[in-house]
C-alpha positions in Angstrom: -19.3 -20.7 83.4 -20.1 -20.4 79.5 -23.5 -19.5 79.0 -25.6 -22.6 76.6 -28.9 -21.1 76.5 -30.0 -17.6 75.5 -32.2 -17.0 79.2 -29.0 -17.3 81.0 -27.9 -14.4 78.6 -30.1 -11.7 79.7 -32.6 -11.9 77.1 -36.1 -10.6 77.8 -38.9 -12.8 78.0 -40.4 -11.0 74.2 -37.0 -11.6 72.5 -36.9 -14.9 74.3 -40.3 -16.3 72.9 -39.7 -14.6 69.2 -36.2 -17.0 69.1 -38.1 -20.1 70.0 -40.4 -19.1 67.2 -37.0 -19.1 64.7 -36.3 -22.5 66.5 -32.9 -20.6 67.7 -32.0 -23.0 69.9 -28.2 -22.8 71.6 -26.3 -18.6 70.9 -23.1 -19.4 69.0 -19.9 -18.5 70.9 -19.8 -14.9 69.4 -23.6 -14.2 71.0 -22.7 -16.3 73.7 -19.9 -13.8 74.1 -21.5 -10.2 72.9 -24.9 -10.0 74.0 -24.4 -9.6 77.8 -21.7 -6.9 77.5 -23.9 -5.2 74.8 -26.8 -5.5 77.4 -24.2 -3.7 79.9 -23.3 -0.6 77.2 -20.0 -1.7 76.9 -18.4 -0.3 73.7 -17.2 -3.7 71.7 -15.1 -5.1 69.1 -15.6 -8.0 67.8 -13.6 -10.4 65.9 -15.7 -13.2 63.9 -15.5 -14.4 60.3 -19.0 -14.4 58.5 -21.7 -17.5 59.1 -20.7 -16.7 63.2 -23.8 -15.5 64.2 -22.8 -12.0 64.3 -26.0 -10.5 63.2 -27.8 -11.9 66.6 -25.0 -10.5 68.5 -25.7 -7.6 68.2 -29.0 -7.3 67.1 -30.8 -8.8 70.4 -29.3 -6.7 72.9 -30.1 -3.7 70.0 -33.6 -4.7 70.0 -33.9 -5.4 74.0 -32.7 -2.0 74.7 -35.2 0.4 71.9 -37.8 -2.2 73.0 -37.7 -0.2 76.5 -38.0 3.0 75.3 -41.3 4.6 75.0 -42.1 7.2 72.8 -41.5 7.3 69.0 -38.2 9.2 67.5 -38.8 12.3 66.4 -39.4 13.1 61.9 -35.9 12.1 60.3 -34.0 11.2 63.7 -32.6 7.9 64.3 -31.4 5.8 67.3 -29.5 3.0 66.0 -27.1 3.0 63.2 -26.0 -0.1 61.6 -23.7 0.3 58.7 -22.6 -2.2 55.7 -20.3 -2.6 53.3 -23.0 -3.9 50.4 -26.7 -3.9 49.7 -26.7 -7.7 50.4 -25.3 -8.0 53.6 -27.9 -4.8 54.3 -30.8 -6.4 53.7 -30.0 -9.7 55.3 -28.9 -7.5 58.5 -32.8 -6.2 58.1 -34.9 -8.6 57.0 -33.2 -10.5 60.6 -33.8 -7.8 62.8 -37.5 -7.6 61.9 -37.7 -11.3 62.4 -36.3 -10.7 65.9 -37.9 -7.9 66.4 -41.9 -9.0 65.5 -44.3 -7.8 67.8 -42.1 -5.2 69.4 -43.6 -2.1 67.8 -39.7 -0.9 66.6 -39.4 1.0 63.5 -36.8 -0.4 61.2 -35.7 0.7 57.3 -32.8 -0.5 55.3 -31.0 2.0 52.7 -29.1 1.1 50.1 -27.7 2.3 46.0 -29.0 0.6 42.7 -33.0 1.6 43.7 -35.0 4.5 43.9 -35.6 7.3 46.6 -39.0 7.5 46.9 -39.5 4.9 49.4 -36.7 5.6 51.2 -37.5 9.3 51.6 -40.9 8.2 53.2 -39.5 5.6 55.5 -36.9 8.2 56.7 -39.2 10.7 57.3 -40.9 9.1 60.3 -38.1 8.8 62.0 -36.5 5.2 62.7 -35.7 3.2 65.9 -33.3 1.0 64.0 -31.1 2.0 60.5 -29.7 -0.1 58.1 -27.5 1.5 55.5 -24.7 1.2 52.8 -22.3 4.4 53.6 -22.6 6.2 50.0 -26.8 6.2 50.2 -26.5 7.3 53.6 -24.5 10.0 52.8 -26.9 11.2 49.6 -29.4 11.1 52.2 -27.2 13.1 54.5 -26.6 15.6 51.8 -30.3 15.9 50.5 -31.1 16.3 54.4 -33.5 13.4 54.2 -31.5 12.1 57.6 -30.4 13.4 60.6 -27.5 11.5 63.0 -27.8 13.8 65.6 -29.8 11.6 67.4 -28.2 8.5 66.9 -27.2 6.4 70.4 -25.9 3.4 69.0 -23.7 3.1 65.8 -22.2 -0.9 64.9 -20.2 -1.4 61.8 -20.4 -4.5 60.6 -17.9 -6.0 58.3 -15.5 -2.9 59.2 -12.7 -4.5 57.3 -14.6 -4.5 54.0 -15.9 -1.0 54.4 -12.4 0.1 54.5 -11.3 -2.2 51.7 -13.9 -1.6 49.4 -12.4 3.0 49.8 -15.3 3.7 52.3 -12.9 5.4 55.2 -13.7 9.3 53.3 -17.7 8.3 54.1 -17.1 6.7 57.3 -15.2 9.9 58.2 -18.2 12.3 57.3 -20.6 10.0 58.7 -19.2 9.7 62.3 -19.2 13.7 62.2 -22.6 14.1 62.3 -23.0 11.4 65.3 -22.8 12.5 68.8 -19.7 12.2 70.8 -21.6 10.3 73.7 -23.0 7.1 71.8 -22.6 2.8 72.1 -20.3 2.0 69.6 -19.6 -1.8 68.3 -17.3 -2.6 65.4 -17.3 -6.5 63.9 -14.1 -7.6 61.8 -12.9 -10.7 60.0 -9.6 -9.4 60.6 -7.2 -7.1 62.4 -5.2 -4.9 60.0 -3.3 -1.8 61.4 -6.1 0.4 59.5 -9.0 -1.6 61.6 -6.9 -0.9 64.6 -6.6 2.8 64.0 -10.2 3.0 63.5 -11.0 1.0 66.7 -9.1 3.3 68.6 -10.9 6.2 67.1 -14.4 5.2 67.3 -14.2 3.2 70.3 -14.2 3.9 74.4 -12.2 1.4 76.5 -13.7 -1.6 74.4 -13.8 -4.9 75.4 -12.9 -7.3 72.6 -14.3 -10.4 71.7 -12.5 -13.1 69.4 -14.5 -16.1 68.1 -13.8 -18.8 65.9 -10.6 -17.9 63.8 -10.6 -19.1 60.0 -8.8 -22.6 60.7 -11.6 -24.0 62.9 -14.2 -23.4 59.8 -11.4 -24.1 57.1 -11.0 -28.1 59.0 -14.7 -28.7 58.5 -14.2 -28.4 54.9 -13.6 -31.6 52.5 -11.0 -29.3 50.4 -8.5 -30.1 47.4 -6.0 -28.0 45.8 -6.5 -28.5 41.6 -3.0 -28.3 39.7 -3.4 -26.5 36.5 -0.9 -25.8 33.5 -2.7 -22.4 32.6 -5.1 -19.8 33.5 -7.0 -21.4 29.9 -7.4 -24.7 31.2 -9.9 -23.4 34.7 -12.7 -22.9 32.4 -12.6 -26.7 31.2 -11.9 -27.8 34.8 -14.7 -26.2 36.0 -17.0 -27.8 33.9 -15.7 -30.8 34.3 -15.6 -30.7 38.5 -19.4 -29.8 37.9 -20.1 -33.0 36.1 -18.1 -35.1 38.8 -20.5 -34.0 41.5 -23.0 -36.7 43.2 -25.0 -35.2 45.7 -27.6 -32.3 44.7 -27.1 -28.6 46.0 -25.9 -25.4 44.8 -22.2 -24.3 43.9 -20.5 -21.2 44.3 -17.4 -19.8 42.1 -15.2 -16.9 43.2 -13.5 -14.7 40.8 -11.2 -12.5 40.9 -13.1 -9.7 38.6 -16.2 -8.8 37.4 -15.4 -9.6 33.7 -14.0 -12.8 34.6 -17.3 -14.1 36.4 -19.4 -12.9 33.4 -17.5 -15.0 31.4 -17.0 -17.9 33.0 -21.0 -17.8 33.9 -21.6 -17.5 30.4 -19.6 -19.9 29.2 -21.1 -22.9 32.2 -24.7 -21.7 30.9 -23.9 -22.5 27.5 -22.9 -26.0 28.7 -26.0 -27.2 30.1 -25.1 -25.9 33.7 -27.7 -23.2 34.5 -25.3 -19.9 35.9 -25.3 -16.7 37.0 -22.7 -13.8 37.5 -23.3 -11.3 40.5 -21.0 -8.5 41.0 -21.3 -5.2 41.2 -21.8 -4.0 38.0 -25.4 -5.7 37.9 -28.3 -3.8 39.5 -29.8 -4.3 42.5 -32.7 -5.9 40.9 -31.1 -7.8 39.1 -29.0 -9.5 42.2 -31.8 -10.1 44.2 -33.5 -12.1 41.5 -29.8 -14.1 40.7 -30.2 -14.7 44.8 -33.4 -16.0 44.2 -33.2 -18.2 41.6 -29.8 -19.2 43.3 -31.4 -20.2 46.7 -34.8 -22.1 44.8 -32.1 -23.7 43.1 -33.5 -22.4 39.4 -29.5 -21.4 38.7 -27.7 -24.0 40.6 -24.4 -22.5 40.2 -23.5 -18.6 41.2 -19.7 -17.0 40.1 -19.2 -14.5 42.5 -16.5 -11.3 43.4 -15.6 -11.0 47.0 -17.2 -8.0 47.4 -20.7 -8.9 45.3 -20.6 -12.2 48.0 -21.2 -10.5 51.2 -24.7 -11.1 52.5 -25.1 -14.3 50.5 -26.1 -17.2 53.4 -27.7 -20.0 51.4 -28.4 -23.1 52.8 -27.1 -26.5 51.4 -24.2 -24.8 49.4 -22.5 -28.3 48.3 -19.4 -27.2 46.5 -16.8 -23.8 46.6 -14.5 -23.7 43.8 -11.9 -21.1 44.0 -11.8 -20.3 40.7 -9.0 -17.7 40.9 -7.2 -17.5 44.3 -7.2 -14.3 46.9 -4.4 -12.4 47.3 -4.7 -13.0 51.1 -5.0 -16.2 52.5 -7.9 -15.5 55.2 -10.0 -14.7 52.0 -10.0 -18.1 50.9 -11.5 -19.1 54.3 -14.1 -16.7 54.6 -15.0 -17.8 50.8 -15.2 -21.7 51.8 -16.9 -21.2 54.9 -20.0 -20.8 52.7 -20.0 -24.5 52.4 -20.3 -27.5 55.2 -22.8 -25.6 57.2 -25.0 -26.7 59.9 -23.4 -29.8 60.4 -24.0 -30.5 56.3 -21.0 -31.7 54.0 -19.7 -29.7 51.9 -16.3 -29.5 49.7 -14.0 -27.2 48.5 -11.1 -27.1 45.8 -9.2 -24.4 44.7 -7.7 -24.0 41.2 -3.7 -22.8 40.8 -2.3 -21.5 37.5 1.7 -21.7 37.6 1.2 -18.0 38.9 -0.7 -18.4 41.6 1.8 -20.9 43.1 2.4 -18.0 45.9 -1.3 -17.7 46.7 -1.3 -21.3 47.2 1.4 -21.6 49.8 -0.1 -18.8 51.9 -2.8 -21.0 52.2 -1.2 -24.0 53.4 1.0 -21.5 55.9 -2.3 -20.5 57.1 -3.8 -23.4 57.4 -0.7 -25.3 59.1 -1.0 -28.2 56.5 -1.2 -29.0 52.9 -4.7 -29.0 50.8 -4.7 -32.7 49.2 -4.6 -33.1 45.8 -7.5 -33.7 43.6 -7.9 -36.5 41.2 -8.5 -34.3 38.0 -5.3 -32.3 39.1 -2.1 -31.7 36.9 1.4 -32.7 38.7 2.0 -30.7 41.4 5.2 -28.2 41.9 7.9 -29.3 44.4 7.6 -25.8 45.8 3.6 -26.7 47.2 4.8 -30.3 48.3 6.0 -28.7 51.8 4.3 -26.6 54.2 6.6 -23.3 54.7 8.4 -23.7 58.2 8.6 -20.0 58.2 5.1 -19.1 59.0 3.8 -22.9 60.6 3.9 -21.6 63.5 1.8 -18.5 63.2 0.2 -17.4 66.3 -3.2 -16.9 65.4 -4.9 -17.1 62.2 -6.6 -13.1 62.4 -2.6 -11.9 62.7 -3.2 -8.1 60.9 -2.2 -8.4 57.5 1.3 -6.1 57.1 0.5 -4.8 53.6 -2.8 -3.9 51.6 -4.1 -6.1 48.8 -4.7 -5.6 45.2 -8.3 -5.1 44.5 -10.4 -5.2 41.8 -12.1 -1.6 41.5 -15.6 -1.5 43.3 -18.0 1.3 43.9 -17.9 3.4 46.7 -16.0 6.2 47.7 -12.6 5.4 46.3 -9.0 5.9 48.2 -9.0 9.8 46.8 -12.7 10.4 48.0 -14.4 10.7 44.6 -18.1 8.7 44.9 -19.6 6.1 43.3 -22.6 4.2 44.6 -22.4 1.3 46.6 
């Protein structure tokens, strides 16, 4: 019997009451699924792309459990671990849990690069029920022995695949050292690659594994279009004009492929009379959240993004996706539309191709099962995108580990070789 309502999940009668306050009315399959074999201590992967819900997942049982405990943990400890790849997704992962957590007397704190110590030194010295942290702060902490793990119970990594994409493994390494053998451990993934695997079987004790709404089932709720053009020159000029063709109100979102790329491209859109902004991870912290701002108020209706800069961005009424330059991986350009058409609201999608990119393309449409429509402002399209590959139609599942590692743009973090930058 599947579980509709979050009473019949185990939920406590606190939690409970604070969700009706959210007007949280039915879990998504993924809590449906989570919470009562993280109520149980069972050590968990899970497999869910992002706008699944997987914050509450794991955050209510979390919550339900430290909400039991009595006393306070002791100066610099922590119980519960929660790591992220970027400062975005951190503080989204925080500012939820307090919301779900109001009224229960927990002590929370969220770490993160691109701002000062001083509060964070404070807030650590208390000691915390519930961490929130970016793996290179945590481990300056570490080092300036602001922290200590040696109390930690519960440790979930969220977005494990991006940690390890973005050169994290050298932190996550040194970071699991310092937290006890005997702990609840939960790791959350888009994806399945061989190194997410490895890991899982590192961190993990007999898991169970939960898999949730693969990529296609978001990707068919999209209006999407696939945008023919003759040279990497001509996006800029397609872009503006796929702006002007839009109707309906709302904000649109542009991925790029690198930071310099977004900058320009922002720049150039502003200078045309369509207010936009850039984030990646070049810009400061302070200067992303106020871009996030402005982006959600609708004050800058249109926000170029990098992958990595996009984690952690949930905005509401997100009308349009353009895929400015498409991923190397084909499961990227899912997780980047799915940041439109939610909540039952419409939303569209249409990804630009360059005569180079014609390879990207078609590992779309072999994920996907099907070919992306063409739009009307499109150039003539290739003979070699007019069929979907019957190689890879019939691919078992769209979270199939990738066999080789992408090329990235560089980020900050700890890089492949260990050196550190901030995250």
């Amino acid at each position: 019997m599947v579980s509709t309502t979050f009473r019949e999940l185990g939920l406590s009668a606190p939690i409970l009451r604070q969700l009706e306050n959210l007007e949280y009315k039915t879990p998504t399959p993924i809590q449906a699924a989570c919470i009562p074999l993280l109520l149980q201590n069972k050590d968990l992967m899970g497999l869910a792309q992002t706008g699944t819900g997987k914050t509450a997942a794991f955050a209510l049982p979390l919550i339900q459990q430290l909400s039991e405990r009595s006393g306070k943990p002791p100066g610099r400890r922590v119980r519960a671990l929660i790591l992220s790849p970027t400062r975005e997704l951190a503080a989204q992962i925080h500012e939820n849990i307090r919301a779900y957590a109001r009224g229960l007397h927990l002590s929370t704190a969220v770490i993160f690069g691109g701002v000062g110590y001083a509060s964070q030194f404070k807030e650590l010295a208390g000691g915390l029920d519930i961490l929130v942290a970016t793996p290179g702060r945590l481990i300056d902490h570490l080092e300036r022995r602001t922290v200590s793990l040696d109390g930690v119970e519960t440790l979930i990594l969220d977005e494990a695949d991006h940690m390890l994409d973005m050169g994290f493994a050298p932190a996550l390494k040194k970071i699991v050292s310092k937290i006890p053998r005997k702990r609840h451990t939960q790791m959350f993934s888009a994806t399945m690659p061989d190194n997410i695997r490895q890991l899982a079987q590192t961190l993990l004790q007999k898991p169970e594994t939960v898999r949730v709404s693969p990529p296609s089932s978001t990707a068919d709720r999209v209006e999407q279009f696939l945008c023919m053009v003759g040279s990497q020159s001509e996006k800029r000029l397609l872009t503006l004009e796929l702006l002007k063709q839009q109707e309906l109100p709302g904000r649109t979102l542009i991925f790029t492929r690198t930071r310099h790329g977004a900058d320009r491209l922002a720049s150039f859109l502003s200078g045309k009379d369509y207010p936009a902004s850039a984030i990646h991870g070049d810009k400061s912290q302070g200067r992303r959240e106020r871009m996030l701002r402005e982006f959600r108020s609708g004050k800058t209706p249109v926000l170029v993004a990098t992958d990595i800069a996009a984690r952690g961005i949930d905005v509401k009424d997100v009308r349009l996706v353009i895929n400015y330059d498409l991923p190397e991986e084909p499961e990227v350009y899912v997780h980047r539309i799915g940041r439109t058409a939610r909540a039952g609201a419409a939303g569209q999608a249409i990804a630009l191709c360059s005569p180079e990119e014609i390879r990207k393309a078609r590992n779309v449409h072999k994920l996907l099962g099907r070919l992306l429509p063409v739009h009307a402002s499109s150039a003539s399209v290739p003979a070699e995108l007019r069929a979907v590959p019957e190689a890879r139609r019939k691919r078992s599942s769209p979270m199939q580990e990738k066999r080789s590692a992408p090329r990235r743009e560089p980020r900050k973090g700890y890089g492949r070789n260990g050196s550190r930058a901030e995250a």
